[in-house]
N, C-alpha and C positions, 0 to 999 in steps of 0.2 A: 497389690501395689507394694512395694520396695519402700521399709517404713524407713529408709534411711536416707536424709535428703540429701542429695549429692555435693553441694558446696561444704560438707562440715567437715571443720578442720579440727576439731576437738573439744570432749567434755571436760567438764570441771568437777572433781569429786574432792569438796574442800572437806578438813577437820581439824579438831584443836589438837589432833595427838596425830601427827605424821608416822609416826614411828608405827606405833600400834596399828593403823588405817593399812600401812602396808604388808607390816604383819599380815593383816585378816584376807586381805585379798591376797599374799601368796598362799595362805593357808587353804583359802576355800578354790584356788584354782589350779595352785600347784605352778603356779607362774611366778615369778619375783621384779618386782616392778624396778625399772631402771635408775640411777639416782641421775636427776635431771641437772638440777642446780641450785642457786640462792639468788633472790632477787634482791640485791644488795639495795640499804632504802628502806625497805617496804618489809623487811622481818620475816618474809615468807622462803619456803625451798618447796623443791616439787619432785616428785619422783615420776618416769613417765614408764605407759604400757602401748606399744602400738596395736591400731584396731583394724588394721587389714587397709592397704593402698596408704594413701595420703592422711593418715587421719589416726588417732591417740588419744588416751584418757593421760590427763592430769589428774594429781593425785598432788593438792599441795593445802600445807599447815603452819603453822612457827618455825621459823626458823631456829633450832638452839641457840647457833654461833651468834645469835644477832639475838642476845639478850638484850644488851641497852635501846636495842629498838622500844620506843615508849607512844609511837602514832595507831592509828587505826592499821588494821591491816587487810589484805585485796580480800574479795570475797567474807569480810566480817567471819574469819575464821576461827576469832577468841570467842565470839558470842555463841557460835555452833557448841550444841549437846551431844553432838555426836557425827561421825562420818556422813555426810548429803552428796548427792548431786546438786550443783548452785545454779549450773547454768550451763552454755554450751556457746561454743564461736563458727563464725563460718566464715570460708577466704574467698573472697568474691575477685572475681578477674580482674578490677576496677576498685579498688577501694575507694577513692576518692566521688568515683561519682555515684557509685551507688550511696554513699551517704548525701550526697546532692541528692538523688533519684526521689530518696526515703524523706527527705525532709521537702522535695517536692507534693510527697503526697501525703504529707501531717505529721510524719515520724520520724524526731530527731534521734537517733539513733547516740548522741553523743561527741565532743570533740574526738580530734585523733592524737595520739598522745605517740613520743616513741619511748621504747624502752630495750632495756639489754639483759641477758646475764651470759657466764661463761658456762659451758660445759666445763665435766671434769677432766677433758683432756685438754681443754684451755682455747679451746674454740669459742671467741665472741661469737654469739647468737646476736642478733639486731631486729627489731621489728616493730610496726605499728599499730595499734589496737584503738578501737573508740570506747571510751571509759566516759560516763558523766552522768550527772544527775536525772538527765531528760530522759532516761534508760529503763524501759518498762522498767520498776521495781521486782517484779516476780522471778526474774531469772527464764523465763519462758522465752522470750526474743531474745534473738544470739547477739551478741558483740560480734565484730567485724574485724579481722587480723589480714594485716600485708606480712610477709617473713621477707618480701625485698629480693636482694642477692643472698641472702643465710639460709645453709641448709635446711631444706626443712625439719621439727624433731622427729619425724617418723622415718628418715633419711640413715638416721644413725646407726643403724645395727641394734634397735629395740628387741627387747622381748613381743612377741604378740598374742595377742588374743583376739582373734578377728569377733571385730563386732556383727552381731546375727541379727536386733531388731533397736529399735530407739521409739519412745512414747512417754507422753506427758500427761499430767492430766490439773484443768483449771475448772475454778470455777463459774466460769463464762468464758467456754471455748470462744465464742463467737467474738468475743472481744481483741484475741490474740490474735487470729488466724488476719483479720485485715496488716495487720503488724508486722507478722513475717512476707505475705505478701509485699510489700513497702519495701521490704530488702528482696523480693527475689526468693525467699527460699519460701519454707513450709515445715509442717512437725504434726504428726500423727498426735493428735488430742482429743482425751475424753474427758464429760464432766467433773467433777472430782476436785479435794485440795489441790493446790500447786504443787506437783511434785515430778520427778521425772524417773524414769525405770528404763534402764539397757540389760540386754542381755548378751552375752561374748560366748563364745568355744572356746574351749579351755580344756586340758589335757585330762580333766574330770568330771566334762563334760558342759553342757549349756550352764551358766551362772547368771542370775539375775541379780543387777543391784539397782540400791532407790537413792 
């Protein structure tokens, strides 16, 4: 089976040192991660890698330029000890109703929120995401993203690294998997901490990160 589930629109590899984070991943792949943007707000920037078709690693940290930022920030990035996988989104054909779908069958998935930032060629990006509390905590079931009429980021003339395999692992698979069912998708899981591991091609070969 094909451990890559076909709705996913992209991982999330937060840290508290953006700079460094992309360091290590050009270093160990020999790839250089794209500079994405800043989510003005929220203190965060992201730098992007596409993973083959529709679909990209996020790589995102503190903002510098947004030092007087003083709120919490997406993915608890100040509390990270070090580079993570946090979590992962998938674009479903329907946004809307599949959070109808999921909260038909017990799982609120969260409100939809929209949000924006610019590329650096000054291209508004625009799009919708479900963000909220109801939100497994584990980071194992995806948030849900519309990108609307806005290019997609894997659109842009990215660096890639095609993604080769995606697995997770909780400590009660069984608990997750009705979960992702609920939205329509699924994720290869085994026993284990919560944690997540992909593996990409890259010009020095297969790299696995957690």
């Amino acid at each position: 089976m094909n451990s890559i589930p076909s709705t996913l629109d992209h991982l999330v590899l937060a840290t508290p040192d953006l700079a460094a984070t992309v360091a290590d991943f050009s270093r160990r792949t020999g790839v250089t991660p794209a500079l994405g943007g800043a989510h003005v707000g929220f203190g965060t920037r992201n730098h992007l890698v596409g993973l083959g078709g529709a679909r990209y690693l996020e790589i995102i940290g503190p903002d510098p330029e947004q030092r007087a930022y003083d709120g919490p920030r997406p993915f608890d990035v100040d509390r990270l000890s070090g580079p993570r996988t946090v979590t992962w989104a998938i674009s479903p054909a329907d946004l809307d109703a599949t959070v109808a779908a999921a909260r038909a069958q017990g799982y609120d998935p969260g409100s939809i929120h929209p949000m924006s930032r610019r590329r650096p060629d000054g291209t508004l990006l625009e799009w919708r995401l479900t963000d909220g509390d109801t939100a497994h905590p584990s980071g194992l079931v995806p948030f849900l993203i519309d990108w609307g009429s806005s290019p997609h980021p894997s659109a842009s003339g990215l660096p890639v690294t095609p993604l080769l395999e995606l697995s997770a692992t909780a400590p009660d698979p069984d608990e997750i998997r009705p979960l992702l069912a609920a939205l329509g998708t699924w994720l290869a899981l085994a026993p284990g901490p919560v944690g997540f591991s992909f593996t990409v091609d890259t010009p020095r070969g297969p790299v696995t990160f957690e």
